[in-house]
Backbone as JSON, one array per atom type, in Angstrom:
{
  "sequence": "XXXXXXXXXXXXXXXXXXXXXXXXXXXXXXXXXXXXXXXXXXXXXXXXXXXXXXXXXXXXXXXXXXXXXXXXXXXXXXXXXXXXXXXXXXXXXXXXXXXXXXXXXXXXXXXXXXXXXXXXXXXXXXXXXXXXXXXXXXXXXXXXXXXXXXXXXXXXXXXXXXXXXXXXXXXXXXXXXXXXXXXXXXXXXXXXXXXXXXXXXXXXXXXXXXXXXXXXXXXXXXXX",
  "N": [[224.45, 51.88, 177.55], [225.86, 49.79, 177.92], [227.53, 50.02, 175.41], [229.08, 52.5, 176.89], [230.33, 51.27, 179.81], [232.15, 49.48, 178.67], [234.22, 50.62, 178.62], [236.02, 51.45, 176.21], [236.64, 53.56, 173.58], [235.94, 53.02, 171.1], [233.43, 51.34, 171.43], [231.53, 52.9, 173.05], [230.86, 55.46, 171.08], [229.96, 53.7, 169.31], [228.01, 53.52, 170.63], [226.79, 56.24, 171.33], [225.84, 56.19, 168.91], [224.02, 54.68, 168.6], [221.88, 55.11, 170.77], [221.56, 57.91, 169.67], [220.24, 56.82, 166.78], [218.24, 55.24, 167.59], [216.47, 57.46, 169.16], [215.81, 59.11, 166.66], [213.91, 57.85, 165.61], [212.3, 56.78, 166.72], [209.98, 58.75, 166.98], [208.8, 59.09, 164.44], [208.03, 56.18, 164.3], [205.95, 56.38, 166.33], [204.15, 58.64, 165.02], [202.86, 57.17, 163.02], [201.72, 54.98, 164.62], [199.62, 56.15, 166.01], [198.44, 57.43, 164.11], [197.07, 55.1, 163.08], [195.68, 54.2, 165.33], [194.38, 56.72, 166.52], [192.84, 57.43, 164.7], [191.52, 55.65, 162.86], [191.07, 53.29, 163.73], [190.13, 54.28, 166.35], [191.02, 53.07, 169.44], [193.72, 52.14, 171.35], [193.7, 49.21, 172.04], [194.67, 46.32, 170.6], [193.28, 44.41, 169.23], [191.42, 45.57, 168.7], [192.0, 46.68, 166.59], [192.38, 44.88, 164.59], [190.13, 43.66, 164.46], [188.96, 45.7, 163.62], [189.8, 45.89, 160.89], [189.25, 43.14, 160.09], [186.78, 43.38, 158.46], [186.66, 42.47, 155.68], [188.8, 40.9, 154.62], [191.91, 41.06, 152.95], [191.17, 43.3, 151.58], [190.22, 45.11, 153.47], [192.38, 46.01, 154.94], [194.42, 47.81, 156.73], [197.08, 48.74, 155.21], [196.19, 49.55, 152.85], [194.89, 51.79, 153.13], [196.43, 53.45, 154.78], [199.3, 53.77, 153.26], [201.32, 55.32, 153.24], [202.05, 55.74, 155.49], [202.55, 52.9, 156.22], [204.95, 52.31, 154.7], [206.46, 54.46, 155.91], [206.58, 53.37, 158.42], [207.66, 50.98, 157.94], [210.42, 51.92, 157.17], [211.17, 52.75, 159.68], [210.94, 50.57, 161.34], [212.88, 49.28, 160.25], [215.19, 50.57, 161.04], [215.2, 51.19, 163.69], [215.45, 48.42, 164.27], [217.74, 48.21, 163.86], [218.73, 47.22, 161.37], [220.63, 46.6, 158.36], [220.06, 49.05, 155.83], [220.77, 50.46, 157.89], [222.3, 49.86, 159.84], [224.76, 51.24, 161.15], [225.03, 51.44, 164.21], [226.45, 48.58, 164.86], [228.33, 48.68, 162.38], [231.05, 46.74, 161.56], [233.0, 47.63, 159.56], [234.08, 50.06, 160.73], [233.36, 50.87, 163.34], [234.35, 48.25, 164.88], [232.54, 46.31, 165.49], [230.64, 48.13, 167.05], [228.95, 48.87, 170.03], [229.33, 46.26, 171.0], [231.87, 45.33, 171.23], [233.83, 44.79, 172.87], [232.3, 42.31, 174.2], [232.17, 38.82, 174.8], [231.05, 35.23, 173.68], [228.35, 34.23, 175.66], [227.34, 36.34, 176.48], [227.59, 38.23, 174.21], [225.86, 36.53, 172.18], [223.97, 37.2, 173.58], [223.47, 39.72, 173.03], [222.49, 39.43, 170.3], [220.67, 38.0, 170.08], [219.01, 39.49, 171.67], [218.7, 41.54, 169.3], [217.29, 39.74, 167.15], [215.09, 39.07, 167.96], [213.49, 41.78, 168.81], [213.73, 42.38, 166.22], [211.34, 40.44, 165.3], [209.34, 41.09, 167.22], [209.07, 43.83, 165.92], [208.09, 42.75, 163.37], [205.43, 41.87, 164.12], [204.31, 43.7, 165.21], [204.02, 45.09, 162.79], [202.53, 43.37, 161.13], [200.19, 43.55, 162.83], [199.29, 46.02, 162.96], [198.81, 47.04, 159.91], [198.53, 44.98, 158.45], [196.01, 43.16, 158.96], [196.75, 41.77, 160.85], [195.75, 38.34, 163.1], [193.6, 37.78, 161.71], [191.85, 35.92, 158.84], [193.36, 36.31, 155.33], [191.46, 36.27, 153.01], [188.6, 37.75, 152.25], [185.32, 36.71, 154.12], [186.13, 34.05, 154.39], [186.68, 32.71, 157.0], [184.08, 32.62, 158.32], [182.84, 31.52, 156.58], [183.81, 28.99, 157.25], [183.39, 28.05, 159.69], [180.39, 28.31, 159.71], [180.08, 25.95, 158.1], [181.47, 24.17, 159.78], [179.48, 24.27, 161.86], [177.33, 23.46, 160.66], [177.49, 20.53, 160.49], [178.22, 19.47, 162.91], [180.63, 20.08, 164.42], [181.38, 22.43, 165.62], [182.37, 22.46, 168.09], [185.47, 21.76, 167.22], [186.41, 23.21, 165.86], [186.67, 25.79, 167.56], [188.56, 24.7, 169.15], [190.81, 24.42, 167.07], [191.08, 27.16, 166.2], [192.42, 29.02, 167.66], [195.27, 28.04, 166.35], [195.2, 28.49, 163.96], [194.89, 31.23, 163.77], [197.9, 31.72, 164.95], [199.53, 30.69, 163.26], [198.37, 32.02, 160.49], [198.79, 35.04, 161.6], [201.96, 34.51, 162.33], [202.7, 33.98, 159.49], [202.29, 35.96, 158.01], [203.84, 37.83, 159.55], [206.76, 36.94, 158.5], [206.84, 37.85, 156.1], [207.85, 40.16, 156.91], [210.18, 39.75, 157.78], [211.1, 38.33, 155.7], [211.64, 40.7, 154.06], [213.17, 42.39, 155.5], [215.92, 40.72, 155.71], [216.27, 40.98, 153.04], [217.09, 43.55, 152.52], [219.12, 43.56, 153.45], [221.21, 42.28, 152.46], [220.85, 43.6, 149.43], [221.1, 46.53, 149.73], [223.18, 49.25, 150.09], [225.2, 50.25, 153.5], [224.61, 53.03, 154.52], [226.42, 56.55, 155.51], [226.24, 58.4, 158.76], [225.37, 60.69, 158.89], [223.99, 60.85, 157.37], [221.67, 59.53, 157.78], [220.29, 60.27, 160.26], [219.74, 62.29, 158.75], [217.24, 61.23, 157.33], [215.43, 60.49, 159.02], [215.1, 62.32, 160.55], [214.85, 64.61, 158.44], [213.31, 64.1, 156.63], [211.84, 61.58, 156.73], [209.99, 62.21, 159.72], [208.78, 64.68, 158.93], [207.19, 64.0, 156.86], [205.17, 61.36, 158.32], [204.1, 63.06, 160.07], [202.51, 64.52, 158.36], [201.16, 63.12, 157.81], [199.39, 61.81, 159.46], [198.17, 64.58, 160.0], [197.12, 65.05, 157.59], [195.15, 62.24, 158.12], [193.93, 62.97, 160.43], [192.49, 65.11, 159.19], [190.85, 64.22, 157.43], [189.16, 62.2, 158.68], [187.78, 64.41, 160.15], [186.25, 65.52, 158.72], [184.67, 62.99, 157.17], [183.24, 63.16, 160.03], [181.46, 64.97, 159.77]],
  "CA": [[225.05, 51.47, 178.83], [227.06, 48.64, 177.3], [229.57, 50.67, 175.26], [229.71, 52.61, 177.87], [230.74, 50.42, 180.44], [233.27, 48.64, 177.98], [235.72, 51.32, 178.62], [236.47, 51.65, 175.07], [236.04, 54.74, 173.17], [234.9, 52.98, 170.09], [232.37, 50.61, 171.91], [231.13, 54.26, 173.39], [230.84, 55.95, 170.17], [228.56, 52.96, 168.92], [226.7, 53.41, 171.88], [226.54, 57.33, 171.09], [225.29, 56.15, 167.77], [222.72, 54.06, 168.91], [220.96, 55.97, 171.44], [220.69, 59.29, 168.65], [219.45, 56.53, 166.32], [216.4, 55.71, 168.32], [215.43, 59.17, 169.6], [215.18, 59.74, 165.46], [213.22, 57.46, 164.25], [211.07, 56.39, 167.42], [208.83, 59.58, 166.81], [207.75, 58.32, 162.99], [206.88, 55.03, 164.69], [204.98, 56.82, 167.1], [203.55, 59.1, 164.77], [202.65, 56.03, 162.27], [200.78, 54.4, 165.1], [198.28, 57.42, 165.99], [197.36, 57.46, 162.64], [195.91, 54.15, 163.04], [194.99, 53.8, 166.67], [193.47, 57.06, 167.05], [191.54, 57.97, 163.78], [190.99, 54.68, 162.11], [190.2, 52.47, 164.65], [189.13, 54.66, 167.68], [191.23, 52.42, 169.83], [195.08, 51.76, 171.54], [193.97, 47.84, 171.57], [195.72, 45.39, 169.5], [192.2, 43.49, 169.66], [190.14, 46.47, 168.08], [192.74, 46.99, 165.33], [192.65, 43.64, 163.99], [189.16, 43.72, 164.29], [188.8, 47.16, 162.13], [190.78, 45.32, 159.71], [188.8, 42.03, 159.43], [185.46, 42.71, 157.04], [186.72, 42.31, 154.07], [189.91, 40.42, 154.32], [192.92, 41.74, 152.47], [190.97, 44.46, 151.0], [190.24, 46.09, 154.37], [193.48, 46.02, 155.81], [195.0, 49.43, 156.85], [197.92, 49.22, 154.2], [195.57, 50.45, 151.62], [194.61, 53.24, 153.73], [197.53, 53.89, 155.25], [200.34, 53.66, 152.14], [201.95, 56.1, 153.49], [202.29, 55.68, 156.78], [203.0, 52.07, 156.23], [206.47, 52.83, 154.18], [207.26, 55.64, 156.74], [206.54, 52.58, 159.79], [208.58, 49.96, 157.38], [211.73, 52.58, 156.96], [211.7, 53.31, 160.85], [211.51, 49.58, 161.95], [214.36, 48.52, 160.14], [216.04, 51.55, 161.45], [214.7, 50.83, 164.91], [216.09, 47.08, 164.82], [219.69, 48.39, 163.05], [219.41, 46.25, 159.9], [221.15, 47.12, 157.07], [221.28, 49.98, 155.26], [220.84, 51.62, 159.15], [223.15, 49.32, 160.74], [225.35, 52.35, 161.91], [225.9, 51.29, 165.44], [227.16, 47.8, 164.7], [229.09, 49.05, 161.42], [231.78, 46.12, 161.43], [233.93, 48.03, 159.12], [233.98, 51.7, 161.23], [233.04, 50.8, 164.24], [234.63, 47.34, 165.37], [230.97, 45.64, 166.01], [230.05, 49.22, 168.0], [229.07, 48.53, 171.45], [229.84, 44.87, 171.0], [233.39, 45.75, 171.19], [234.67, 44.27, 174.46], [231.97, 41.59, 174.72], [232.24, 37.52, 174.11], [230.48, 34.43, 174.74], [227.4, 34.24, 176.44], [226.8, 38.37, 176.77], [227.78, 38.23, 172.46], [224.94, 36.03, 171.85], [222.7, 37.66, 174.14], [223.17, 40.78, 172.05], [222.0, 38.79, 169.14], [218.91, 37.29, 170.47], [217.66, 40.51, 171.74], [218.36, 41.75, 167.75], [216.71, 39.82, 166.45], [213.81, 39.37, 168.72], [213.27, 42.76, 168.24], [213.07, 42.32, 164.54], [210.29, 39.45, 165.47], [208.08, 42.02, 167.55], [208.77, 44.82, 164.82], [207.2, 42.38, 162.22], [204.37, 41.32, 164.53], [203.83, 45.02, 164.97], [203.35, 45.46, 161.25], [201.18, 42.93, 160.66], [198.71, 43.74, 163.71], [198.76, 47.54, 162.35], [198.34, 47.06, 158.64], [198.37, 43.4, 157.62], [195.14, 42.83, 159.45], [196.7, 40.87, 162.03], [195.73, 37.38, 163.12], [192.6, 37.68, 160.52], [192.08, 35.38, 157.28], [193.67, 37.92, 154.19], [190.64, 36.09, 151.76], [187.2, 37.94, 152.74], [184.4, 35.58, 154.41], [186.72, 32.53, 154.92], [186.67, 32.37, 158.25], [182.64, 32.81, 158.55], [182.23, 30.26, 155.51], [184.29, 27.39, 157.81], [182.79, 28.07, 160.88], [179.23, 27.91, 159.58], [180.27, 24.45, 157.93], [181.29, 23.29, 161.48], [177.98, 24.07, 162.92], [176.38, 22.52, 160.16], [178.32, 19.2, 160.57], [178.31, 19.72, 164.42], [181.86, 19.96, 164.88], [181.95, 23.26, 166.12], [183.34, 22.31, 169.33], [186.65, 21.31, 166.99], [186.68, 24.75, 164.85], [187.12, 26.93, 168.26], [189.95, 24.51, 169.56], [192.08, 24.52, 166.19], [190.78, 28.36, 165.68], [193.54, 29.64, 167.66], [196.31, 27.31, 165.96], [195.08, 28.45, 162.63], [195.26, 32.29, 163.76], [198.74, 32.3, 165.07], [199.64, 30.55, 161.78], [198.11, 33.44, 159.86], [200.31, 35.52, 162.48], [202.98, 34.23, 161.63], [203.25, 34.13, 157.94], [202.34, 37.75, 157.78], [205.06, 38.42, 160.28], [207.83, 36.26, 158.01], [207.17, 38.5, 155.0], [209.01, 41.57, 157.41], [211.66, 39.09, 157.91], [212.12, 38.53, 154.4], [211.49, 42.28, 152.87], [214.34, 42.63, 156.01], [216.66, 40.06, 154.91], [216.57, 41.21, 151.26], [217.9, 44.39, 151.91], [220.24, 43.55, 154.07], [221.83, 41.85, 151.2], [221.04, 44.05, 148.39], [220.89, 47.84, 149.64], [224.69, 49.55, 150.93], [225.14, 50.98, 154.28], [224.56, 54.48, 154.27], [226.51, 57.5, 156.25], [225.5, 58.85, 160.07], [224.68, 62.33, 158.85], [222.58, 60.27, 156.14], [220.63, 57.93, 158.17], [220.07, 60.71, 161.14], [218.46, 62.98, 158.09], [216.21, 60.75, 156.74], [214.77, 60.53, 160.18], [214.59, 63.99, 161.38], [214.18, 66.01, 157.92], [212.17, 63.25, 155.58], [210.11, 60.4, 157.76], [209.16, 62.91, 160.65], [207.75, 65.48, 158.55], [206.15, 62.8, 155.9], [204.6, 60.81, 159.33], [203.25, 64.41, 160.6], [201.19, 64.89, 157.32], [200.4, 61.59, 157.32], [198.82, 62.46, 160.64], [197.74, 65.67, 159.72], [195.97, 64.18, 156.75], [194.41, 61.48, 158.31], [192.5, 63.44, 160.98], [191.71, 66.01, 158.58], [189.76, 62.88, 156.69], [188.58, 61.54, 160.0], [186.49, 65.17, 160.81], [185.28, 65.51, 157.37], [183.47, 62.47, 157.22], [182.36, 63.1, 160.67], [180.47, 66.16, 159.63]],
  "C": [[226.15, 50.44, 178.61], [228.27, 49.16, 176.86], [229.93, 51.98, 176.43], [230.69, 52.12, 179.4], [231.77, 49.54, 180.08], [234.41, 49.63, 178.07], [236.34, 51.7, 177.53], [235.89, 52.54, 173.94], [235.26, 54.07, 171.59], [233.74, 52.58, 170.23], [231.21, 52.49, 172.24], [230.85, 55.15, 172.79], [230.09, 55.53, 169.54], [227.65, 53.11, 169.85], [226.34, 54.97, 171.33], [225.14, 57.19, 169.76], [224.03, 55.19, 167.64], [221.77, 54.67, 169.4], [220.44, 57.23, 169.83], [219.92, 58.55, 167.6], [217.95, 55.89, 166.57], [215.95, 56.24, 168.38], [215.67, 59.17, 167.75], [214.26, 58.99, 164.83], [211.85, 56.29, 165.1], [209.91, 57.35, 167.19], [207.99, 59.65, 165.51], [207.49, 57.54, 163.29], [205.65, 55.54, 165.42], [203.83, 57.79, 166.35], [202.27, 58.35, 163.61], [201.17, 55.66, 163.4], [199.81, 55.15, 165.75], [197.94, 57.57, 165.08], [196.26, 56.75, 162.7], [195.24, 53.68, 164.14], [193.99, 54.87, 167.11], [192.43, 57.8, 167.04], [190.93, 57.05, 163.33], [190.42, 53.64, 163.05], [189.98, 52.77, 166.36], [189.71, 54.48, 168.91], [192.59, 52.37, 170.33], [194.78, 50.22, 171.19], [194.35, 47.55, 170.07], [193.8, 44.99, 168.95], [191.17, 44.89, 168.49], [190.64, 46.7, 166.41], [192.72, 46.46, 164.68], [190.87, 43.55, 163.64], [188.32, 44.73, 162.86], [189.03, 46.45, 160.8], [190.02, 43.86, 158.82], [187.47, 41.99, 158.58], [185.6, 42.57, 156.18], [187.69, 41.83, 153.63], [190.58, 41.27, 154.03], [192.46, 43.28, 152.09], [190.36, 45.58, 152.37], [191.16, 46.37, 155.35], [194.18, 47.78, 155.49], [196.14, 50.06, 155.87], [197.45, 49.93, 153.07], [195.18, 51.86, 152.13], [195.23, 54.31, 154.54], [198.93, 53.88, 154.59], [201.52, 53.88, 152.91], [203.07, 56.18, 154.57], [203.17, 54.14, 157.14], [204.35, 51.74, 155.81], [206.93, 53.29, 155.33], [207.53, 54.1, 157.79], [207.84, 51.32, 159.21], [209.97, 50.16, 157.84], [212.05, 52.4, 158.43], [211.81, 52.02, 161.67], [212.59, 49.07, 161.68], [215.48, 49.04, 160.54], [216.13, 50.93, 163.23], [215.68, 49.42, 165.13], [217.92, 47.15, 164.39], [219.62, 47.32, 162.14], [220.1, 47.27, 158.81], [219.99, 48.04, 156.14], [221.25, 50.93, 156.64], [221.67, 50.84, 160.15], [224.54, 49.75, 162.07], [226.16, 51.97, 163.6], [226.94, 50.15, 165.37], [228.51, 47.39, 163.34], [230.96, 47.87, 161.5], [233.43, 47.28, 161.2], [234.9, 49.66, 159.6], [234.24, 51.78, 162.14], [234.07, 49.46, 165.11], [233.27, 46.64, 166.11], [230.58, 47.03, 166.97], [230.16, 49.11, 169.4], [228.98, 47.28, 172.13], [231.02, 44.62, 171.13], [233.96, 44.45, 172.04], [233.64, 42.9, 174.88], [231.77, 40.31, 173.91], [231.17, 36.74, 174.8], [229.34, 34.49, 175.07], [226.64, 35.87, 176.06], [227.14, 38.55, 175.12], [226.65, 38.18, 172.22], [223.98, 36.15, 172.54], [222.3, 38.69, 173.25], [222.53, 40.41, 171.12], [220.96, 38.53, 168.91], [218.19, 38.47, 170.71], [217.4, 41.4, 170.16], [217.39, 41.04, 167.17], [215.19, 39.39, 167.23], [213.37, 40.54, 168.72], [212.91, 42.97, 166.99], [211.93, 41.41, 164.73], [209.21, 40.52, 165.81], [207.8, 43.08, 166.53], [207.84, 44.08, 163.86], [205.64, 42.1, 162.72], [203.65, 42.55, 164.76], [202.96, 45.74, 163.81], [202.24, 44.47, 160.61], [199.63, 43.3, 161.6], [198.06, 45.12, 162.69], [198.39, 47.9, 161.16], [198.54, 46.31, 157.88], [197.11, 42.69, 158.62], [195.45, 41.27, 160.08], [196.97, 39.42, 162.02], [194.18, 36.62, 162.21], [193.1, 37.37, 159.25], [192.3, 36.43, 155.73], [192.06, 37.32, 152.92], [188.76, 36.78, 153.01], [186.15, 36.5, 152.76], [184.59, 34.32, 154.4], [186.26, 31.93, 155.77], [184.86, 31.99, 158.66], [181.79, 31.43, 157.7], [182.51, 28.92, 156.48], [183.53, 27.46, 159.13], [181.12, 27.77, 160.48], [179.0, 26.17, 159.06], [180.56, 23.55, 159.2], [180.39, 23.52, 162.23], [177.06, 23.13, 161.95], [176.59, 20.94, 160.44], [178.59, 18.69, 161.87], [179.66, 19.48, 164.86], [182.68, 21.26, 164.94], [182.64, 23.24, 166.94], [185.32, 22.09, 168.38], [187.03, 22.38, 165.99], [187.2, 25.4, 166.21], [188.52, 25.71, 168.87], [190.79, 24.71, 168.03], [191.66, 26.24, 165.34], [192.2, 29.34, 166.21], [194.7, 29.36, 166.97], [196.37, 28.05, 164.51], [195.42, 30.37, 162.62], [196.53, 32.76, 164.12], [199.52, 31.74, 163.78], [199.83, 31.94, 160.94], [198.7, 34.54, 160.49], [201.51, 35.51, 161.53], [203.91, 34.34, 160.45], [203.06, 35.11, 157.5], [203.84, 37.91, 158.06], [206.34, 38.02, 159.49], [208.11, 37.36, 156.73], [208.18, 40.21, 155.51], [209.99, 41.11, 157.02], [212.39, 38.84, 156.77], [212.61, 39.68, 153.75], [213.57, 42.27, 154.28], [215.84, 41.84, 155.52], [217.11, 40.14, 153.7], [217.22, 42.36, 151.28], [218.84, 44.14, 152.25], [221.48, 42.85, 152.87], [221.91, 42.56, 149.43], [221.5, 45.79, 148.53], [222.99, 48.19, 150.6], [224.29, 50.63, 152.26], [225.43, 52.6, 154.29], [225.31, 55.78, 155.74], [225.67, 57.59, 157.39], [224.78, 59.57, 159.74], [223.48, 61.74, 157.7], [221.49, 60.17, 156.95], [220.14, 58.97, 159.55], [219.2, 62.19, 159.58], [217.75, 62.79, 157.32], [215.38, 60.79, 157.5], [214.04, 61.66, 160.62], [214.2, 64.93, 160.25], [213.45, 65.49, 156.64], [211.46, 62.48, 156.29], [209.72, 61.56, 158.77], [208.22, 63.88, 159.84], [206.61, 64.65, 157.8], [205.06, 62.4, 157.13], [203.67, 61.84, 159.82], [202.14, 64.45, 159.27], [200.81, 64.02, 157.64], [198.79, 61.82, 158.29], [197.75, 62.92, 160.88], [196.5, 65.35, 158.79], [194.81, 63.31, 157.05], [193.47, 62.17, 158.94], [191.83, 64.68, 160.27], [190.33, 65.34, 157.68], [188.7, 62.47, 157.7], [187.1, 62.58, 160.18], [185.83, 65.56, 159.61], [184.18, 64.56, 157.21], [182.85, 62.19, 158.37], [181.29, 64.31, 160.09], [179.84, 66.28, 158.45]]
}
């Protein structure tokens, strides 16, 4: 709607190139997160997922059981947020900033904020779904300190600094997107349209479908 509205055929051309890069590479996120919402943990909640994830610390977190899926979800957020090497709409050198064209000021640096706020939820995404969340990565941490604050009677002061300590652990999950993102953006080169529109549609969608495919074929096996 932006480069459209800028009147300017290149702004409108990044906009072209935005929209087709969503519709390709929203249906491997989507197919990513039915893997794990609705063989592995039963569940759409955030709350059940994190849960699935927490008996055993690091070693029961969905990345081990989801490899696959977790790459495919990696490739399609950074696609999803336009970082580098899928940067395509905002292509400086091609494009003239894309469908940033015509806009300064205020409405510039709005564009910006919702970038990278977007990259914020993408990472908070990836840790709920297979960085077990706002759960301690060392098995029986959390269970060891909490039983020490009942012994010591200062449970009441474990559940107030329990949330502080889980969006923490949040957090510093979520930073390692921001860096893996940040690193390519600096090391990997921007790649072609016709590239970056068939990695989407004729390598991550099919990969994401097995993945899929695979999983609930696992799922009714060891039901039966």
């Amino acid at each position: 709607m932006s480069g459209y509205g800028s009147n300017n055929k290149y702004s409108f051309l990044g906009g072209l190139r935005t929209a087709a890069q969503s519709i390709s590479y929203e249906i491997p996120l989507a197919l990513c997160v039915l893997s794990i919402s609705l063989h592995l943990s039963g569940s759409l909640s955030t709350v059940d997922i994190v849960e699935i994830q927490s008996k055993y610390g690091f070693l029961s977190w969905n990345v081990w059981r989801q490899p696959i899926g977790f790459i495919v979800f990696l490739i399609s957020s950074l696609a999803e947020c336009e970082r580098l090497p899928f940067d395509l709409p905002e292509a400086e050198e091609e494009l003239v900033a894309g469908y940033q064209t015509e806009y300064s000021g205020i409405k510039f640096a709005l564009f910006y904020v919702g970038s990278y706020l977007n990259l914020l939820i993408s990472s908070l995404f990836v840790t709920i779904l297979y960085l077990g969340g706002w759960k301690s990565s060392i098995p029986f941490v959390e269970n060891f300190i909490q039983n020490i604050s009942i012994n010591y009677g200062i449970n009441e002061s474990f559940d107030v600094l329990k949330p502080v300590l889980d969006i923490f652990t949040t957090l510093s999950k979520s930073y390692l997107f921001l860096f893996i993102s940040i690193l390519t953006r600096r090391t990997l080169p921007r790649v072609r349209i016709d590239q970056l529109l068939d990695l989407g549609w004729k390598f991550l969608l099919p990969i994401a479908l097995g993945n899929l495919l695979l999983t609930t074929s696992f799922q009714i096996l060891s039901i039966n």
